[in-house]
Backbone atoms as SQL, in Angstrom:
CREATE TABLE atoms (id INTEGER PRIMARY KEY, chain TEXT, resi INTEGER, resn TEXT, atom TEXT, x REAL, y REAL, z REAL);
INSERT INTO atoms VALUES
  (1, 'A', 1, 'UNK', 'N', 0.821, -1.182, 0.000),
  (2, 'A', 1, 'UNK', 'CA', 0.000, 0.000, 0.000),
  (3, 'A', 1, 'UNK', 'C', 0.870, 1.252, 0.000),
  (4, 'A', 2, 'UNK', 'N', 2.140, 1.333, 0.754),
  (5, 'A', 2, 'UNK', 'CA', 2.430, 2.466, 0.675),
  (6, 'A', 2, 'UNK', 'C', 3.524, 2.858, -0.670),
  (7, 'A', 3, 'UNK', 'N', 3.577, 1.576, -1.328),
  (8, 'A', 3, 'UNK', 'CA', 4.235, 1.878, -2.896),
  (9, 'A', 3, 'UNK', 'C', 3.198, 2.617, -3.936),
  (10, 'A', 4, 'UNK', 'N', 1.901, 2.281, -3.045),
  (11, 'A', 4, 'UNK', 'CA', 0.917, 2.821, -3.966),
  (12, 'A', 4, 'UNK', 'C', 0.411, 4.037, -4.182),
  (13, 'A', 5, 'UNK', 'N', 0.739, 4.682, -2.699),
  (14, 'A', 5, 'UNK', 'CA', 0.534, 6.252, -2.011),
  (15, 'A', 5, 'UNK', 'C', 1.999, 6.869, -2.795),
  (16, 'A', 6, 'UNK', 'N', 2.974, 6.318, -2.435),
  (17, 'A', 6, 'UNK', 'CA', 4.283, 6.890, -2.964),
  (18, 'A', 6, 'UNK', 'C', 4.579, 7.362, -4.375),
  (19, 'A', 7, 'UNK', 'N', 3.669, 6.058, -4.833),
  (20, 'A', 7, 'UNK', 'CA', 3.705, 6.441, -6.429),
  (21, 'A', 7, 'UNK', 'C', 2.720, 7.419, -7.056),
  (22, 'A', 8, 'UNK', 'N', 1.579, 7.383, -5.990),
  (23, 'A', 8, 'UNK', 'CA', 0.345, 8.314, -6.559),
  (24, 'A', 8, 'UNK', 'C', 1.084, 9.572, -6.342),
  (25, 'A', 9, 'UNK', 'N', 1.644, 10.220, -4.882),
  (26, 'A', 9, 'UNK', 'CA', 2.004, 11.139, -5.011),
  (27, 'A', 9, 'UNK', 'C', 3.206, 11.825, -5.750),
  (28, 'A', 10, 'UNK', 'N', 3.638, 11.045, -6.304),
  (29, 'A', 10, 'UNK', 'CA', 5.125, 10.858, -7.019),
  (30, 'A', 10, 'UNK', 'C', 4.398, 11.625, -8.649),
  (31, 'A', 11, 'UNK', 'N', 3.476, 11.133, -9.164),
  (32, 'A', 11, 'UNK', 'CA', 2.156, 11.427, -10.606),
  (33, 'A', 11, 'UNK', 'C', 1.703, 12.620, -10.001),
  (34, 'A', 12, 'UNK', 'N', 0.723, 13.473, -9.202),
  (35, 'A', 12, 'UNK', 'CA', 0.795, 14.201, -8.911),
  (36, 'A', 12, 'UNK', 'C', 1.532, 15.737, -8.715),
  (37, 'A', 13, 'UNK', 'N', 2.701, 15.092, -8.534),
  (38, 'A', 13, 'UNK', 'CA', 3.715, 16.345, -8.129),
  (39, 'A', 13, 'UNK', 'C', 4.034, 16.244, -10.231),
  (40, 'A', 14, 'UNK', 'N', 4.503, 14.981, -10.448),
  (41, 'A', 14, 'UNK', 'CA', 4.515, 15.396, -12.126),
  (42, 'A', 14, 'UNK', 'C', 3.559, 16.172, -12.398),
  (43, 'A', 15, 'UNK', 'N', 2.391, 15.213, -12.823),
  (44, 'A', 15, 'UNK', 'CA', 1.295, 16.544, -13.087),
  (45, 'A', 15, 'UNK', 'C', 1.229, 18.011, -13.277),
  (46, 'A', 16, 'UNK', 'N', 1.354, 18.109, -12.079),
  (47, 'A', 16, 'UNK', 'CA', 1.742, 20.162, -11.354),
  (48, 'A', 16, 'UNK', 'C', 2.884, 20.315, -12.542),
  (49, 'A', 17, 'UNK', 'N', 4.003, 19.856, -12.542),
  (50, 'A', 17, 'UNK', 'CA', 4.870, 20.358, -13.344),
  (51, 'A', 17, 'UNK', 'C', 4.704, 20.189, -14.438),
  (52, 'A', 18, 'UNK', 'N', 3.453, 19.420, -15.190),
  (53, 'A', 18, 'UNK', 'CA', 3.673, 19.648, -16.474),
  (54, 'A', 18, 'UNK', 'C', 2.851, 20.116, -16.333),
  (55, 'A', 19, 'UNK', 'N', 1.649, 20.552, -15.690),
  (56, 'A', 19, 'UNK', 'CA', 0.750, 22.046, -16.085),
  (57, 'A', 19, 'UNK', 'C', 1.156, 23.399, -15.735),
  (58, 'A', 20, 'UNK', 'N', 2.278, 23.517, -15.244),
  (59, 'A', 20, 'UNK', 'CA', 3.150, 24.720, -15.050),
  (60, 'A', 20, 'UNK', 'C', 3.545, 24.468, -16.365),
  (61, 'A', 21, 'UNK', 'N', 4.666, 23.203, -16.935),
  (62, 'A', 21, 'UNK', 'CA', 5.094, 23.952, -18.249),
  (63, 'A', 21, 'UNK', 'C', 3.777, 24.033, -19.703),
  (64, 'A', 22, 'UNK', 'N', 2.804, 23.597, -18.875),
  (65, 'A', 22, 'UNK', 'CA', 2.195, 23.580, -19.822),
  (66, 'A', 22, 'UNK', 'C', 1.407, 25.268, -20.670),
  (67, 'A', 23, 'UNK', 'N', 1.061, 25.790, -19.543),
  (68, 'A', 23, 'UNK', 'CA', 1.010, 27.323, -19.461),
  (69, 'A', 23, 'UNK', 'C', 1.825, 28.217, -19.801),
  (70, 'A', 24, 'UNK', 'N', 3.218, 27.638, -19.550),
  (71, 'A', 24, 'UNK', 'CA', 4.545, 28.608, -19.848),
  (72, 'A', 24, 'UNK', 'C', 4.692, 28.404, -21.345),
  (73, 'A', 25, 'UNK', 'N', 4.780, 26.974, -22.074),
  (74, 'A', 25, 'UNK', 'CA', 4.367, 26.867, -23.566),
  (75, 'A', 25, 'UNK', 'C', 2.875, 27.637, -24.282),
  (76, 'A', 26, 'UNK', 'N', 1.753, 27.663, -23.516),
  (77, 'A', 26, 'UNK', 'CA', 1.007, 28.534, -24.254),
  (78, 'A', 26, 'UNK', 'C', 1.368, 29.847, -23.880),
  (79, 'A', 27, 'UNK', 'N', 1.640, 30.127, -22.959),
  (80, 'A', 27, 'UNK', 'CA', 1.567, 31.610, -22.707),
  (81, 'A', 27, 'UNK', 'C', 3.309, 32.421, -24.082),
  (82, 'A', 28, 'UNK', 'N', 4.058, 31.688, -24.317),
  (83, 'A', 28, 'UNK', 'CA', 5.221, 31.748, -24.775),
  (84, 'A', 28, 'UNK', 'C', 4.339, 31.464, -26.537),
  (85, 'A', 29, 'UNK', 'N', 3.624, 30.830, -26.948),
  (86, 'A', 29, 'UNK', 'CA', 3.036, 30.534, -28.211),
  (87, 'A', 29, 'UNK', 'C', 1.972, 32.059, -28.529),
  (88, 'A', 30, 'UNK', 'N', 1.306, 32.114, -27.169),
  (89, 'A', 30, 'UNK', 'CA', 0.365, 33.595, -27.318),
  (90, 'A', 30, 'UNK', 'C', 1.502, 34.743, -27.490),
  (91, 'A', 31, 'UNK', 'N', 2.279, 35.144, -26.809),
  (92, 'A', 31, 'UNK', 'CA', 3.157, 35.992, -27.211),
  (93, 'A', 31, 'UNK', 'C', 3.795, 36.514, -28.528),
  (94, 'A', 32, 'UNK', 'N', 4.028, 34.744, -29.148),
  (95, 'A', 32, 'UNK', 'CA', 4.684, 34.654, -30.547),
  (96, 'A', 32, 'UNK', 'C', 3.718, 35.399, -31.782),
  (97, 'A', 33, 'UNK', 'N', 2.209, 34.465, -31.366),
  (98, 'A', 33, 'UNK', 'CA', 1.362, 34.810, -32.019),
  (99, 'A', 33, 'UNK', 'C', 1.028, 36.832, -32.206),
  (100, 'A', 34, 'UNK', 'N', 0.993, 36.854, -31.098),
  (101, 'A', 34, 'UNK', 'CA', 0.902, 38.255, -31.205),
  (102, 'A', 34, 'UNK', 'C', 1.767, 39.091, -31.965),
  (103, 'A', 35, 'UNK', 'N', 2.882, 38.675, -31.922),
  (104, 'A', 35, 'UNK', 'CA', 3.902, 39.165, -32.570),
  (105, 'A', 35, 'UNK', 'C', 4.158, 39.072, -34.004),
  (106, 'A', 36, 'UNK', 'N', 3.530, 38.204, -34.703),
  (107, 'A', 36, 'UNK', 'CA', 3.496, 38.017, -35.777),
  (108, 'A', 36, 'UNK', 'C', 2.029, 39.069, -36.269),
  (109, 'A', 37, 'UNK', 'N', 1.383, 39.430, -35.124),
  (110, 'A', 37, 'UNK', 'CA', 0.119, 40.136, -35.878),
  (111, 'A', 37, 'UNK', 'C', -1.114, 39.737, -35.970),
  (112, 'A', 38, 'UNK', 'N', -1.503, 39.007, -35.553),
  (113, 'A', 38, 'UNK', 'CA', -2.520, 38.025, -35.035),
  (114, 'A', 38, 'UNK', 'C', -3.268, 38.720, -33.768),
  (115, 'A', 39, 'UNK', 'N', -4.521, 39.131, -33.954),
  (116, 'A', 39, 'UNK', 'CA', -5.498, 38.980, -33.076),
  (117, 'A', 39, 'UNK', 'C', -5.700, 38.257, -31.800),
  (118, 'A', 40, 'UNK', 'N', -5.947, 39.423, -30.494),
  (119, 'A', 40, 'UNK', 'CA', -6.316, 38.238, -29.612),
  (120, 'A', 40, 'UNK', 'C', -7.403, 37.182, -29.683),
  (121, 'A', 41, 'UNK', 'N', -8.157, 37.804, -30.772),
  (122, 'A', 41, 'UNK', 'CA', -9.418, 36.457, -31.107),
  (123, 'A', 41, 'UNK', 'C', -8.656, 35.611, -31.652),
  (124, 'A', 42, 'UNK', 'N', -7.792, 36.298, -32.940),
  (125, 'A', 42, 'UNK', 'CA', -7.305, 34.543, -33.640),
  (126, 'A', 42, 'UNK', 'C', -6.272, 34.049, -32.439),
  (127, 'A', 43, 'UNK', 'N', -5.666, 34.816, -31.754),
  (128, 'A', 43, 'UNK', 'CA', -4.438, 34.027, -30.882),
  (129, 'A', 43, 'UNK', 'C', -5.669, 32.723, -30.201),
  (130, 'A', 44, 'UNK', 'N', -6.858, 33.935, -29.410),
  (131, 'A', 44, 'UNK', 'CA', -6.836, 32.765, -28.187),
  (132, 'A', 44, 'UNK', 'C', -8.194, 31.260, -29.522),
  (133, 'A', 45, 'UNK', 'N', -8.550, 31.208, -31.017),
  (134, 'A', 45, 'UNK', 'CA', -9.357, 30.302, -31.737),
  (135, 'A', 45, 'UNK', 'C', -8.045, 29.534, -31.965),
  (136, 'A', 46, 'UNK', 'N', -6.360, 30.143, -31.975),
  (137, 'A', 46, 'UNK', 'CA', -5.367, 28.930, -32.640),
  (138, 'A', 46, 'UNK', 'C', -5.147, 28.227, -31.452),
  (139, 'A', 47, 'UNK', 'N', -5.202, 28.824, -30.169),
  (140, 'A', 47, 'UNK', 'CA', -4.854, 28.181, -28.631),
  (141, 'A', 47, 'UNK', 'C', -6.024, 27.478, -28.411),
  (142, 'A', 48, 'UNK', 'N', -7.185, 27.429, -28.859),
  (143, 'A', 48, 'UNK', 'CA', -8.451, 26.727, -28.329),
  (144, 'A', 48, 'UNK', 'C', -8.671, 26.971, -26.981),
  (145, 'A', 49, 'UNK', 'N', -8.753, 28.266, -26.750),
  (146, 'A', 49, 'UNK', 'CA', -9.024, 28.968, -25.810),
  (147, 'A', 49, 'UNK', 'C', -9.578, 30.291, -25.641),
  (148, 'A', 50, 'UNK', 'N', -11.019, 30.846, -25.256),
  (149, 'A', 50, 'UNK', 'CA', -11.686, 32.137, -25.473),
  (150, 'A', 50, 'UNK', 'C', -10.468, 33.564, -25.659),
  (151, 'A', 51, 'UNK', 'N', -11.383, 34.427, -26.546),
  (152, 'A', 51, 'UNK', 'CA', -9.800, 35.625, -26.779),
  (153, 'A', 51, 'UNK', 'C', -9.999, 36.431, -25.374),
  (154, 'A', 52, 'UNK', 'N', -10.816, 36.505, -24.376),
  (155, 'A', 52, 'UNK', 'CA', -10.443, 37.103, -23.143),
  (156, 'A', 52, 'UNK', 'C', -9.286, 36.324, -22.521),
  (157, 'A', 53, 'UNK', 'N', -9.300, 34.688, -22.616),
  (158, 'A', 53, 'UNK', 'CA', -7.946, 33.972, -22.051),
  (159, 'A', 53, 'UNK', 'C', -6.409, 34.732, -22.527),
  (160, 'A', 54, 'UNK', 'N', -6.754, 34.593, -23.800),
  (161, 'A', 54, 'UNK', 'CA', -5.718, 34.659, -24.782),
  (162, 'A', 54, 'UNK', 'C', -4.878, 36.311, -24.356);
């Protein structure tokens, strides 16, 4: 049992870190986008995410 707790929390703490980098890759893609000239509507329809997110 406690290989099982160890490992759950072990996935977890991954998790967190890949939805930290996961944000830091969109937020770093919205930037780009912008920069090229792109709309916060088209930024946040290419992110699949509303343009108030974006």
């Amino acid at each position: 049992m406690q290989a099982h707790l160890a490992a759950a929390a072990a996935l977890r703490d991954e998790a967190a870190h890949a939805r930290t980098r996961a944000a830091e890759e969109s937020r770093a893609a919205a930037r780009a986008l912008r920069s090229r000239g792109l709309t916060v509507r088209e930024v946040g329809a290419a992110l699949g995410i509303s343009h108030q997110r974006a």
